[in-house]
NUVODO-572413 format. One record per atom (N, C-alpha, C): residue in three letters; atom name; residue number from 0; x, y, z. Coordinates in pm, 1 decimal. Layout:
 code site pos        X        Y        Z
  ALA   CA NUM        X        Y        Z
...
***
This chain:
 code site pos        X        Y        Z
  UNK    N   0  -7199.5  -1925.4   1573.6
  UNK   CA   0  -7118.9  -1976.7   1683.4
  UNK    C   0  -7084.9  -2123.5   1659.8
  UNK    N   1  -7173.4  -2189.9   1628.6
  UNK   CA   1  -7170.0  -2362.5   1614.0
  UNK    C   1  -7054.3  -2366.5   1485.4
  UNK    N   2  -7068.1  -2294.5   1383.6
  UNK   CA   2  -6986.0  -2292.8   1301.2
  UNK    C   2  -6806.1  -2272.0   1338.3
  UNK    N   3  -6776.7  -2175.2   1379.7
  UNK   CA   3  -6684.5  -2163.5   1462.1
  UNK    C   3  -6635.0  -2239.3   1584.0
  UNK    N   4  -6718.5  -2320.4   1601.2
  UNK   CA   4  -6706.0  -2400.1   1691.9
  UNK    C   4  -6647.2  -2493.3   1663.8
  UNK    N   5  -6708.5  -2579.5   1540.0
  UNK   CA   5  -6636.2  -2686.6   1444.7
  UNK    C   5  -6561.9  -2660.6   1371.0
  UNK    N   6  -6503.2  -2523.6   1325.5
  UNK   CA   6  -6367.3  -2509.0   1273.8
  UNK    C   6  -6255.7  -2511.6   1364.8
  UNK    N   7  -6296.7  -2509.0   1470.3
  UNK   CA   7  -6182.7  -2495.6   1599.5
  UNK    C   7  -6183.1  -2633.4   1647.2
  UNK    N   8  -6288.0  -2722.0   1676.7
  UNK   CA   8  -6238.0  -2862.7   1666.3
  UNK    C   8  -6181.2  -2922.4   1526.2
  UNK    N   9  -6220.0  -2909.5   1404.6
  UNK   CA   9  -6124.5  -2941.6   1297.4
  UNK    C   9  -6011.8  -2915.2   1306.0
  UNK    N  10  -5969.9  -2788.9   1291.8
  UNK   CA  10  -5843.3  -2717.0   1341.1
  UNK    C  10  -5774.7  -2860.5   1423.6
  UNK    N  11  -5780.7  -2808.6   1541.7
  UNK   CA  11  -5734.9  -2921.2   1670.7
  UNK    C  11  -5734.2  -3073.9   1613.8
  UNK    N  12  -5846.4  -3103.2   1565.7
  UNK   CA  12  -5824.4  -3245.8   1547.9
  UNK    C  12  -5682.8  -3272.1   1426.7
  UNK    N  13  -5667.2  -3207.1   1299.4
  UNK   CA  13  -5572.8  -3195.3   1245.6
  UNK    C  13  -5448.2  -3204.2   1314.8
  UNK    N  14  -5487.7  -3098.1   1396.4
  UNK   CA  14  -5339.9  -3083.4   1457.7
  UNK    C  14  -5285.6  -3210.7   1541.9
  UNK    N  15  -5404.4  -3246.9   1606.9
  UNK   CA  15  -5320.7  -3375.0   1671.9
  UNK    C  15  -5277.0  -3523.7   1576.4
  UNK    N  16  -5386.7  -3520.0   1479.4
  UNK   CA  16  -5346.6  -3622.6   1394.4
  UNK    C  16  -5244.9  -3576.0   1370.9
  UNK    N  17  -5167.8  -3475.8   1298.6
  UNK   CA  17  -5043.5  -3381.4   1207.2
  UNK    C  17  -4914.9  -3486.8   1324.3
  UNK    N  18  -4951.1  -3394.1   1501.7
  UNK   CA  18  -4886.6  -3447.2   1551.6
  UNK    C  18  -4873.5  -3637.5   1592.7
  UNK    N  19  -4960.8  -3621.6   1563.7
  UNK   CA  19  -4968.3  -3831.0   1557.7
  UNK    C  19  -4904.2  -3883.6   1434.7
  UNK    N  20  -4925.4  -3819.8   1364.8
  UNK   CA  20  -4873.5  -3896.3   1258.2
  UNK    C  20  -4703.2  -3841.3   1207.6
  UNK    N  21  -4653.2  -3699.5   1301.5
  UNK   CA  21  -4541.8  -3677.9   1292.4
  UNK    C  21  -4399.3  -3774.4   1359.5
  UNK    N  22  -4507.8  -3804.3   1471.5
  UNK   CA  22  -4452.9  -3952.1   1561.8
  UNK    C  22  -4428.8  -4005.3   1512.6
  UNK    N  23  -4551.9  -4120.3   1464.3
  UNK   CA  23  -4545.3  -4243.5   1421.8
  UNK    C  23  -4471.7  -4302.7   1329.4
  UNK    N  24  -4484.1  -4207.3   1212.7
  UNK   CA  24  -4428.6  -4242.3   1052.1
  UNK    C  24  -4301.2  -4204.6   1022.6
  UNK    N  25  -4239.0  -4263.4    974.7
  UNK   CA  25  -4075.1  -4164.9    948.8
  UNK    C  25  -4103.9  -4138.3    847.9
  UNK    N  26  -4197.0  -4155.0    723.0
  UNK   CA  26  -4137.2  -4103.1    652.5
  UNK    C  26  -4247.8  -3977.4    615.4
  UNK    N  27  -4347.6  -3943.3    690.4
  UNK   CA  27  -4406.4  -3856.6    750.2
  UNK    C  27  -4284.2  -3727.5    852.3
  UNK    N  28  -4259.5  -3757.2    872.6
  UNK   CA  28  -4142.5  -3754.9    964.4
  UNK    C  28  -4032.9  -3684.2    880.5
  UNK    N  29  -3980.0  -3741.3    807.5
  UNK   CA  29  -3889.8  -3691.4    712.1
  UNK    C  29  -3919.2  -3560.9    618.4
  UNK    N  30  -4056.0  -3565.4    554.4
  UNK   CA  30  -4106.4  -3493.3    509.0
  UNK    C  30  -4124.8  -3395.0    563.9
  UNK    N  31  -4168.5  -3362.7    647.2
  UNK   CA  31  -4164.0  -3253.9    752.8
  UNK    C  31  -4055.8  -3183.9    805.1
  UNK    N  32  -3901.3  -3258.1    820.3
  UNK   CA  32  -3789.3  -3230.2    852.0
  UNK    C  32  -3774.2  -3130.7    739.6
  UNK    N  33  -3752.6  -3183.6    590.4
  UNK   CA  33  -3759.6  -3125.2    462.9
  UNK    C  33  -3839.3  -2974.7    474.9
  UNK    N  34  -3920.3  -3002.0    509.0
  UNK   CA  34  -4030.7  -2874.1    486.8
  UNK    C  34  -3989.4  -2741.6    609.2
  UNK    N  35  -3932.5  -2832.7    737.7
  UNK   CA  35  -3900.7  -2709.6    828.4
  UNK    C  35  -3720.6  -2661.7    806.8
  UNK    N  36  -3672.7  -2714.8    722.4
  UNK   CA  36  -3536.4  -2705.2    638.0
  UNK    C  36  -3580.1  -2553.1    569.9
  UNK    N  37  -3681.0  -2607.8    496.9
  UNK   CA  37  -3721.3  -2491.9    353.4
  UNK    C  37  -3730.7  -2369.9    433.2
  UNK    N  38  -3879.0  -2387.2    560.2
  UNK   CA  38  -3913.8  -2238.2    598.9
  UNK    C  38  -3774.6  -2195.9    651.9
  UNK    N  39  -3695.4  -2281.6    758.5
  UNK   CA  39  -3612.5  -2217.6    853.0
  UNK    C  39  -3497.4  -2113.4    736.2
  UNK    N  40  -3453.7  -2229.9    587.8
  UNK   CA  40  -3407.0  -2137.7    527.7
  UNK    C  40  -3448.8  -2029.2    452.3
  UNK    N  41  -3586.5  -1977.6    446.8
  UNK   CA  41  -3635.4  -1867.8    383.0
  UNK    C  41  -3596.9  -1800.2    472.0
  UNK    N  42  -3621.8  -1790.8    617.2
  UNK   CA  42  -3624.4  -1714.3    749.7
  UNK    C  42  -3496.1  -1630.3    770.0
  UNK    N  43  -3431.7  -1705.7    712.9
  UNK   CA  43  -3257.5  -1703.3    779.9
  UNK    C  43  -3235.8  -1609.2    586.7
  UNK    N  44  -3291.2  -1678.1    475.6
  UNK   CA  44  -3241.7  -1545.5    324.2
  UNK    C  44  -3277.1  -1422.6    364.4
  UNK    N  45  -3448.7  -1427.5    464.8
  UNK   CA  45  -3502.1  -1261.7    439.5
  UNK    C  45  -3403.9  -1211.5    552.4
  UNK    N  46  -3326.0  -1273.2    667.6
  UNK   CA  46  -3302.6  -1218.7    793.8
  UNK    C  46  -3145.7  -1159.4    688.3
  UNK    N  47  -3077.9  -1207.9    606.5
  UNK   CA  47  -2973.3  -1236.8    566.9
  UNK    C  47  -2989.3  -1062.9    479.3
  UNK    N  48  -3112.7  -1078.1    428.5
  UNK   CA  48  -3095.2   -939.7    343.8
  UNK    C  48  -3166.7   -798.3    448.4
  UNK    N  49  -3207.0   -847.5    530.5
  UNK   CA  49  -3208.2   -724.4    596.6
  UNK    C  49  -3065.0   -645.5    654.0
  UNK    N  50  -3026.6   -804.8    669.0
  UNK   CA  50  -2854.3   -743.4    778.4
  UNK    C  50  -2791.0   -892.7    787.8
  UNK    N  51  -2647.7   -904.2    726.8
  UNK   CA  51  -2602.8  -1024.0    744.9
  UNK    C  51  -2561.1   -999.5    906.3
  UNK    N  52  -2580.3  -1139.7    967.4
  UNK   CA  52  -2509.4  -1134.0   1123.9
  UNK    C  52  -2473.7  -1318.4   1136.9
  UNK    N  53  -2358.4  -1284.0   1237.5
  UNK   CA  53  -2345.3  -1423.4   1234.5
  UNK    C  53  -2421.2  -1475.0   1294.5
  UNK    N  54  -2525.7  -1443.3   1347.7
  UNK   CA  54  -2663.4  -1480.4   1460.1
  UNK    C  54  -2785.2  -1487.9   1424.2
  UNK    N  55  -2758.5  -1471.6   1262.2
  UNK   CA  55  -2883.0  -1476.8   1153.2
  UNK    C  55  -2984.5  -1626.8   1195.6
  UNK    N  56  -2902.4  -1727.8   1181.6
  UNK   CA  56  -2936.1  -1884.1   1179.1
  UNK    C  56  -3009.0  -1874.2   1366.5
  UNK    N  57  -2931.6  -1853.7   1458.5
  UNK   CA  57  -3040.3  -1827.3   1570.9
  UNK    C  57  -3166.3  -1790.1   1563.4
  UNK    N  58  -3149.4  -1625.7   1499.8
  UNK   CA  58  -3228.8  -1508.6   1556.3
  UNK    C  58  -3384.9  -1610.7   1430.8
  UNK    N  59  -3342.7  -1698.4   1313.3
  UNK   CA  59  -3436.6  -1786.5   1207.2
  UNK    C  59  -3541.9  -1901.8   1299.5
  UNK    N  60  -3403.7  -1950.8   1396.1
  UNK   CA  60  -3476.4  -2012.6   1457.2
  UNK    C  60  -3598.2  -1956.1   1550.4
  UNK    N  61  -3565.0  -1831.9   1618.8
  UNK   CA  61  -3622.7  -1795.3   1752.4
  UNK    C  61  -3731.1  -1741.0   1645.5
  UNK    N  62  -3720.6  -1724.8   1549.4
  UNK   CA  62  -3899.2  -1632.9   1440.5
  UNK    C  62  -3920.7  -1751.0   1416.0
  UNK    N  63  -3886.3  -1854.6   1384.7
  UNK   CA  63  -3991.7  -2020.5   1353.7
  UNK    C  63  -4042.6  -2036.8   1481.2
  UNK    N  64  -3968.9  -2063.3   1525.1
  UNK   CA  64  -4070.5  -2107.9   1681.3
  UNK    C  64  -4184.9  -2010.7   1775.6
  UNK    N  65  -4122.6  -1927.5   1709.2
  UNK   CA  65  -4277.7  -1828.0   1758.0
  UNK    C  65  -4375.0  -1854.1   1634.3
  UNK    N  66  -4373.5  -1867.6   1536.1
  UNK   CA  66  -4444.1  -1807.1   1472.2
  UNK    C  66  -4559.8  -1954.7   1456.9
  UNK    N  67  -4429.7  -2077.9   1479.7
  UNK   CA  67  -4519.1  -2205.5   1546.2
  UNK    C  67  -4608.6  -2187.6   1630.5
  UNK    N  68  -4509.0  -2085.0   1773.2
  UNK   CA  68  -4622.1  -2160.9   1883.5
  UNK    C  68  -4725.6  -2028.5   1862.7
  UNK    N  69  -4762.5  -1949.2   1795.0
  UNK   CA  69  -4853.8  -1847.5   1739.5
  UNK    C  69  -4986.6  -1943.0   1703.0
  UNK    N  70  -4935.6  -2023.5   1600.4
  UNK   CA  70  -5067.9  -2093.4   1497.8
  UNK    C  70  -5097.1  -2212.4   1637.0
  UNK    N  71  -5033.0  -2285.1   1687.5
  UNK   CA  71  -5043.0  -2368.7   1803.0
  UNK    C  71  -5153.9  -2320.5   1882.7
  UNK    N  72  -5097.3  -2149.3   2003.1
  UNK   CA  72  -5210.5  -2102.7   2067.5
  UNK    C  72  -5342.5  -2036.4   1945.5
  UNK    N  73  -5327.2  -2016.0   1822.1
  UNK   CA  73  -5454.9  -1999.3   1776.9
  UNK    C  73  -5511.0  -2080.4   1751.1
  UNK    N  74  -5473.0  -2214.4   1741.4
  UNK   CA  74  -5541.9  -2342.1   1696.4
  UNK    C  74  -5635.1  -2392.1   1807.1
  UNK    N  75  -5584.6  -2371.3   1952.1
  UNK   CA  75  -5628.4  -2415.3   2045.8
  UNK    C  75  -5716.0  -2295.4   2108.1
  UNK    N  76  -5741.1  -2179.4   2040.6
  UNK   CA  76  -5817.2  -2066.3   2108.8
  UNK    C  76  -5740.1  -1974.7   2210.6
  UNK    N  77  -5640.9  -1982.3   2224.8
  UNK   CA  77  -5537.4  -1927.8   2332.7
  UNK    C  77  -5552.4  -1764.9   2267.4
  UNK    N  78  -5526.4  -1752.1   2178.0
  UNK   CA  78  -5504.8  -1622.5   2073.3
  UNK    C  78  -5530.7  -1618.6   1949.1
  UNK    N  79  -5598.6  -1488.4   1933.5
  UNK   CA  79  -5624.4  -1484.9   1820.8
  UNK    C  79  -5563.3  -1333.0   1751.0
  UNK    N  80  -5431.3  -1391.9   1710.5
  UNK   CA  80  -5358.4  -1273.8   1707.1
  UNK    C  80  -5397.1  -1210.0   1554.7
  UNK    N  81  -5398.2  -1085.6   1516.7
  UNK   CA  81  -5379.5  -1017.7   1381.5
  UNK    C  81  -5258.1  -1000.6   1363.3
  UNK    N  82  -5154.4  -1009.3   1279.3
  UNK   CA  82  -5025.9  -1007.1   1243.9
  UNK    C  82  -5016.2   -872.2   1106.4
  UNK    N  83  -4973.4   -758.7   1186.5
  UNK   CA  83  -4930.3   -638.4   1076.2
  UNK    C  83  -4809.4   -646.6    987.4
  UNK    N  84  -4760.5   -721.1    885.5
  UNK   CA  84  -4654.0   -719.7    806.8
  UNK    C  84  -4584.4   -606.3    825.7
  UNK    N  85  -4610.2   -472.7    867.6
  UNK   CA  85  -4511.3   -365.7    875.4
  UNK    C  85  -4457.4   -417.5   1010.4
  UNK    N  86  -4529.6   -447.8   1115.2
  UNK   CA  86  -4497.3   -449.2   1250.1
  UNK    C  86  -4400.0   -559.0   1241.3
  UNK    N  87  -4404.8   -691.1   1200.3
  UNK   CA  87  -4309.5   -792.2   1181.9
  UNK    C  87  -4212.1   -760.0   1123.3
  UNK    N  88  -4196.3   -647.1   1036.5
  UNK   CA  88  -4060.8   -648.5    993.4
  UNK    C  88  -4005.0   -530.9   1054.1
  UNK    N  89  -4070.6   -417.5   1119.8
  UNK   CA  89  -3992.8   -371.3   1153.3
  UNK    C  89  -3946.2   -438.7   1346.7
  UNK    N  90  -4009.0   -530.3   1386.7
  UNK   CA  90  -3976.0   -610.3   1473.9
  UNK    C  90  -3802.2   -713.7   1477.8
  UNK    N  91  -3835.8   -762.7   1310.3
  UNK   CA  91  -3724.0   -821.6   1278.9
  UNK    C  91  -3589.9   -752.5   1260.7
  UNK    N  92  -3601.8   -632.9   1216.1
  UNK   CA  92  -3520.2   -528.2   1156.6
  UNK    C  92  -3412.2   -476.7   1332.9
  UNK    N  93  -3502.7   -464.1   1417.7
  UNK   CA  93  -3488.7   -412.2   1572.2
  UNK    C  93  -3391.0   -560.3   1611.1
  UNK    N  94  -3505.5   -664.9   1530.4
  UNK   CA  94  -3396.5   -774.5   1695.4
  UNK    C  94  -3249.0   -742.1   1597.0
  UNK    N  95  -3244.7   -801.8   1442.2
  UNK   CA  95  -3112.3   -794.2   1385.0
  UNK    C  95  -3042.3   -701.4   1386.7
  UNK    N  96  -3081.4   -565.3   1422.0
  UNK   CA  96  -2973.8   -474.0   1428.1
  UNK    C  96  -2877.8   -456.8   1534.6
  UNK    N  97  -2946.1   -589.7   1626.7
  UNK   CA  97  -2886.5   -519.5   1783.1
  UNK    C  97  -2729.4   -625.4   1786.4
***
């Protein structure tokens, strides 16, 4: 338990430094812009080869931001979700077809 205990304050403490120091620094800051560039465009190639739509670049955004505030509530103990790779894609497959 104690063990788990202090991975969940590590966790958290990261995270707020991550977010302190996403503030503070630009060029912390920048780097990060870069990096959510990269995922958002992987998001938007795999959404692209399931089914081109012109709503691809949305539907990239609305799977980043979950999948953020996912690690967010697990960081903080909110959830502790298991994530089935079949279930996510055939999730993705459902929103893009519509």
């Amino acid at each position: 338990v104690d063990i788990i205990k202090n991975n969940l304050e590590t966790e958290m403490l990261h995270y707020v430094l991550l977010a302190y120091g996403v503030i503070k620094y630009d060029d912390l800051k920048a780097k990060f812009r870069v990096k959510y560039n990269e995922w958002l465009s992987l998001i938007r190639l795999g959404l692209d080869k399931i089914a081109k739509s012109e709503n691809n670049e949305v539907y990239s955004r609305l799977i980043f931001a979950s999948i953020e505030g996912m690690i967010i509530r697990n960081i903080l103990g909110m959830d502790n979700i298991s994530v089935d790779k079949d279930k996510v894609n055939m999730i993705v497959k459902s929103l893009v077809m519509r």
